[in-house]
N, C-alpha and C positions, 0 to 999 in steps of 0.2 A: 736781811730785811731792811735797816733803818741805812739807807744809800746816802748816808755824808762821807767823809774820810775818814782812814783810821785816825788818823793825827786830832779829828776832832770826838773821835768817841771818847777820847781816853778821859777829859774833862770832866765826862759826866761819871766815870766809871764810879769811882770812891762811893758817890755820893747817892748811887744808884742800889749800891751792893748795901748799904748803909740800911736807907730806905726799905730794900726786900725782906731784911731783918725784921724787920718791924710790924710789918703784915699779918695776923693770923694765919696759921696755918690751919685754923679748925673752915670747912667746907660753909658752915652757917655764917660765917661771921669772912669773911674772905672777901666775899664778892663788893660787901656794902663798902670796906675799906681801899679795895683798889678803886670803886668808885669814884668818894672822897678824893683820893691822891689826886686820880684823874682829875675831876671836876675842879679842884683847888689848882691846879696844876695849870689848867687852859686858863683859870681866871687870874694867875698871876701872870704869865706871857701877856693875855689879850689886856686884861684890864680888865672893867665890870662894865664898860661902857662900849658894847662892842657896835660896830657897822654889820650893813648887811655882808660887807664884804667879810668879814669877818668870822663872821657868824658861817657865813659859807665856806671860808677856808677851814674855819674848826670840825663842819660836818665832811669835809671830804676828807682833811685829816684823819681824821675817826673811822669813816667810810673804807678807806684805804689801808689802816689800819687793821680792820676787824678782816677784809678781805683778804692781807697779805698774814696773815696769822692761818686764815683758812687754807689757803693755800700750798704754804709752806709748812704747815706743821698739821692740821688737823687731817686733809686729803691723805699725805700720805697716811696716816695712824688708822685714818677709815680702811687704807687698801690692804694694810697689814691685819687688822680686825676681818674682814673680805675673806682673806688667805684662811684665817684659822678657822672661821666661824660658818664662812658659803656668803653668796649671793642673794639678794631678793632673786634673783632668779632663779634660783635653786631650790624655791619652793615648791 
């Protein structure tokens, strides 16, 4: 998914794995905290002062984000859900 080089992921790795620690794992409380991370996260790269440009690169960010996620991991889990469970078509 995240297309830099290995040589550059490894910088974030430590501090990533750190970070996942810290997450709830309760389903209620989960969603609002990667939120935070996220939103804290853009506002320290960008600034609090952002441009239009900005502001635009943060939603295609996100945009592409949410879509390579779908992709790569939810598509296939639907096809395998598909497999066990049938088709809308096989109504």
């Amino acid at each position: 998914m995240p297309y830099i080089g290995r040589k550059d992921r490894k910088q974030y790795q430590e501090v990533l794995n750190a970070l996942a620690e810290l997450v709830p794992q309760d389903r209620m409380q989960r969603p609002g905290h990667m939120n935070y991370i996220v939103s804290l996260l853009i506002e320290k790269v960008y600034g609090k002062e952002l441009r239009y440009a900005d502001h635009n690169e943060v939603v295609g960010v996100l945009n592409c984000i949410a879509l390579e996620f779908y992709r790569r991991k939810t598509a296939p889990y639907e096809d395998v859900k598909i497999g066990e469970e049938g088709d809308l078509t096989d109504l």
